[in-house]
Residue frames as a rotation matrix with the C-alpha (Angstrom) as fourth column:
UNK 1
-0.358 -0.856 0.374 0.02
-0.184 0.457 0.870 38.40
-0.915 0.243 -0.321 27.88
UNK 2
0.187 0.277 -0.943 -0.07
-0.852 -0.432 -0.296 38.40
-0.489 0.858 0.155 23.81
UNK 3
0.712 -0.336 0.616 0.13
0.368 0.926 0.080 35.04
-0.598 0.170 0.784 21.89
UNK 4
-0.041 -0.524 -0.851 3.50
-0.922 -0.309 0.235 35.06
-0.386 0.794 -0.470 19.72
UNK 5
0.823 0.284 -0.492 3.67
-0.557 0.574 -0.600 33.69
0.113 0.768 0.631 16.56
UNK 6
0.053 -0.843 -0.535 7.08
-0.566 0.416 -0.712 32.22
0.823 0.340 -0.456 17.48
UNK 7
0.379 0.190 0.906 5.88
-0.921 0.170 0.350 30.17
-0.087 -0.967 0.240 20.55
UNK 8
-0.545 -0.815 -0.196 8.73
-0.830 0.558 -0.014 27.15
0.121 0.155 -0.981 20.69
UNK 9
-0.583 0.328 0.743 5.89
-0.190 0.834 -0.518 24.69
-0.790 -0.443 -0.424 21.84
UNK 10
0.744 0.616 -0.259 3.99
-0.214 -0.148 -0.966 25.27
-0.634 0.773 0.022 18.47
UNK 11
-0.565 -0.804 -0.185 7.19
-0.524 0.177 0.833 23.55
-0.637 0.568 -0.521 16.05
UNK 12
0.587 0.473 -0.657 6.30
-0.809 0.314 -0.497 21.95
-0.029 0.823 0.567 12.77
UNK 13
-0.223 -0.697 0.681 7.54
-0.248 0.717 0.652 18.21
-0.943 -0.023 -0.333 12.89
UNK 14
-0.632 -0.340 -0.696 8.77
-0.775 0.311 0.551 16.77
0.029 0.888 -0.460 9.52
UNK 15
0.500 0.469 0.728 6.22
-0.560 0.816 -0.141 14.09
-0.660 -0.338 0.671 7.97
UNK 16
-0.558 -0.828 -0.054 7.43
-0.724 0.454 0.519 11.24
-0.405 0.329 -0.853 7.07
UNK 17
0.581 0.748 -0.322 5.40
-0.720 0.286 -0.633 9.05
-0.381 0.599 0.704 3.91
UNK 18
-0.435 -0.554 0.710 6.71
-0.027 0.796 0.605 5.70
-0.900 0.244 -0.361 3.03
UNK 19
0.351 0.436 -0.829 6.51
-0.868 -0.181 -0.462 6.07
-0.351 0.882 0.315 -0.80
UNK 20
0.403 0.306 0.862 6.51
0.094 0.924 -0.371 2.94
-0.910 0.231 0.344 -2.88
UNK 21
-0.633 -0.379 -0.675 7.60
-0.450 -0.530 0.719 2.44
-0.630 0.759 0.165 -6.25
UNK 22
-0.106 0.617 -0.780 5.46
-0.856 -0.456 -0.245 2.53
-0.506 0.641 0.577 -8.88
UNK 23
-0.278 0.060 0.959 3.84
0.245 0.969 0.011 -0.52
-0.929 0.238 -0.284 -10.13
UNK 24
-0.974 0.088 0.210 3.00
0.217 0.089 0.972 -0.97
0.067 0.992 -0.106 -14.08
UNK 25
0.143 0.903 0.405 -0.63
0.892 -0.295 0.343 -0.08
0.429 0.312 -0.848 -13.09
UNK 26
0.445 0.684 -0.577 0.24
0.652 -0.690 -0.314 2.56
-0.613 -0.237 -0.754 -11.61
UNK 27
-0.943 -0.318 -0.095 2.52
0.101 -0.548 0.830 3.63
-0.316 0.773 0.550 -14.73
UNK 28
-0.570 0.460 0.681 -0.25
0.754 -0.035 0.655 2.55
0.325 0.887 -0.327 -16.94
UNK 29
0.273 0.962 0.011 -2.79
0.958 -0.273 0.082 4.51
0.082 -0.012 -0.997 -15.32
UNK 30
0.091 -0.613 -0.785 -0.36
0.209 -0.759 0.617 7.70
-0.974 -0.220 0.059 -15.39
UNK 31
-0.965 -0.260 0.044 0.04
0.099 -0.203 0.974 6.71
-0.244 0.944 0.222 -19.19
UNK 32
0.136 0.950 0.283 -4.08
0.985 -0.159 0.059 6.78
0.101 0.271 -0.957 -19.55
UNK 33
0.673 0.453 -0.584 -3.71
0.556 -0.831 -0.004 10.71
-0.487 -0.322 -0.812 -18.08
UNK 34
-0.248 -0.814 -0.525 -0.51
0.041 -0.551 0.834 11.89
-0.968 0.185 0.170 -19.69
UNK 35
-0.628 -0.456 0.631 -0.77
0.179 0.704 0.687 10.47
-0.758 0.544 -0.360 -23.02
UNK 36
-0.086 0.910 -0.405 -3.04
-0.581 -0.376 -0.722 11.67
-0.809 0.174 0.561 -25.49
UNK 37
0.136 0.005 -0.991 -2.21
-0.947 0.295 -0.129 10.01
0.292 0.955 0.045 -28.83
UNK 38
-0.069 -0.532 0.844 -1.72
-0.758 0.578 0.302 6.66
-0.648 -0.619 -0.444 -27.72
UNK 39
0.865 -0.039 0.500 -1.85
0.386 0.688 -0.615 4.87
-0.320 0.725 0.610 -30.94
UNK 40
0.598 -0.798 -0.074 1.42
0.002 0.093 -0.996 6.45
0.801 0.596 0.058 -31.98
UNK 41
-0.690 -0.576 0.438 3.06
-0.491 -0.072 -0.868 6.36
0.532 -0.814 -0.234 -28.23
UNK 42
0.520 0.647 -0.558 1.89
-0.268 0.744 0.612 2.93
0.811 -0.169 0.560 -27.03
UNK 43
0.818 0.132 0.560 2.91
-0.543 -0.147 0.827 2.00
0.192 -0.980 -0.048 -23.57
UNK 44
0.894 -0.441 0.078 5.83
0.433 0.896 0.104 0.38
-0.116 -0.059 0.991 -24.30
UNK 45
0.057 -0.602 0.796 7.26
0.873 -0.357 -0.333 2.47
0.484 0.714 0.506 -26.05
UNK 46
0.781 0.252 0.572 6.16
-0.016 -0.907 0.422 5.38
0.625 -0.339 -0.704 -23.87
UNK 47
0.867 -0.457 0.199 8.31
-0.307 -0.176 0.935 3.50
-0.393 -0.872 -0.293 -21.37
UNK 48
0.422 -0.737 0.528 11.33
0.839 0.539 0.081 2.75
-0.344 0.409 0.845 -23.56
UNK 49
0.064 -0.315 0.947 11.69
0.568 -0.769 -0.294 6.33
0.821 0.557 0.129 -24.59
UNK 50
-0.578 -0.155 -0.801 13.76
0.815 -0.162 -0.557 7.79
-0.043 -0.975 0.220 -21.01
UNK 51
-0.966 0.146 0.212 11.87
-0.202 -0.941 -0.272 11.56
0.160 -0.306 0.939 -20.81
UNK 52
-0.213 0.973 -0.092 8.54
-0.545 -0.040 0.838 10.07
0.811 0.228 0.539 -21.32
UNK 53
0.097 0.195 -0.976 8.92
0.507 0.834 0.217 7.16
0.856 -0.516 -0.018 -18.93
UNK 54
-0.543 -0.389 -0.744 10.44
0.785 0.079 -0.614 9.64
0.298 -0.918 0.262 -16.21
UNK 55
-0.601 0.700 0.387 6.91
-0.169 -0.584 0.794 11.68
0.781 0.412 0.469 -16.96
UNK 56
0.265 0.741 -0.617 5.01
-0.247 0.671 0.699 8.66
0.932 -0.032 0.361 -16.38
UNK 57
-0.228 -0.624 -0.748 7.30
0.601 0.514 -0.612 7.76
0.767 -0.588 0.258 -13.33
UNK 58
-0.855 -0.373 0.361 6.49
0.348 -0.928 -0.135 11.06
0.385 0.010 0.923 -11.80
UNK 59
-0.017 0.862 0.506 2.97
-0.998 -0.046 0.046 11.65
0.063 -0.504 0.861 -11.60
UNK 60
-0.047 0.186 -0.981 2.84
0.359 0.920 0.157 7.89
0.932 -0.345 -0.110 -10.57
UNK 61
-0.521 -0.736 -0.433 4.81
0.694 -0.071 -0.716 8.94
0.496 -0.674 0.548 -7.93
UNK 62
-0.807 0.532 0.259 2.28
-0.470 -0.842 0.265 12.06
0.359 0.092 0.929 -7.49
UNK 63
-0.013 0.774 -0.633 -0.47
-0.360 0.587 0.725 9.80
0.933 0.237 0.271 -7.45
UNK 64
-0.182 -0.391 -0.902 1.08
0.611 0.674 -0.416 7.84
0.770 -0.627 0.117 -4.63
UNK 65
-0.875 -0.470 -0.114 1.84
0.349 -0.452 -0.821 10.36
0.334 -0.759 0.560 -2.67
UNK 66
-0.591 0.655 0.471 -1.52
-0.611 -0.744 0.270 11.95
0.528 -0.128 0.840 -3.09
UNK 67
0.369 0.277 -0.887 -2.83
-0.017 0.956 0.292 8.59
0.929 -0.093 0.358 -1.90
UNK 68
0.860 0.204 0.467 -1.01
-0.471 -0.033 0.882 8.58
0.195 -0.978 0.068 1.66
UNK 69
-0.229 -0.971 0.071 2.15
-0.938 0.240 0.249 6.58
-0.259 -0.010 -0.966 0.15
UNK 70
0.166 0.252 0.953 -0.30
-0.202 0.955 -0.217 3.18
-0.965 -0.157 0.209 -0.79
C-alpha cells in the first residue's frame, strides 16, 4: 500500500491569531523602521498624513503578527 498525498486524515486546519491593535509604541517603533528622514516627517505628522499612517499601521500589524498576536 502507497502513501497518497491526498490522505483525508492529513487536512490543514485554519489558524486562528487574535491580533490586537496597534498601540502608539508599536506605531512608533514601525515609524523608527519605516521612516528615514524623520526631522521632516515627525511622528505626528507621519500619522496625520492617511498613506503614511496606513504604512505605519501595517507593519505594526506585521510586527504583531510576527510576534504570535501579543
Amino acid at each position: 500500500m502507497g502513501w497518497s498525498k491526498n490522505n483525508s486524515r492529513q487536512q490543514t486546519l485554519p489558524l486562528q491569531v487574535e491580533l490586537r491593535k496597534p498601540t502608539m509604541d508599536d506605531l512608533r517603533a514601525a515609524y523608527e523602521l519605516c521612516v528615514t528622514d524623520k526631522e521632516s516627517m515627525p511622528l505626528d505628522r507621519a500619522l496625520s498624513v492617511r498613506s503614511i499612517a496606513l504604512t505605519l499601521k501595517n507593519a505594526a500589524k506585521a510586527a504583531i503578527l510576527k510576534r504570535g498576536g501579543v
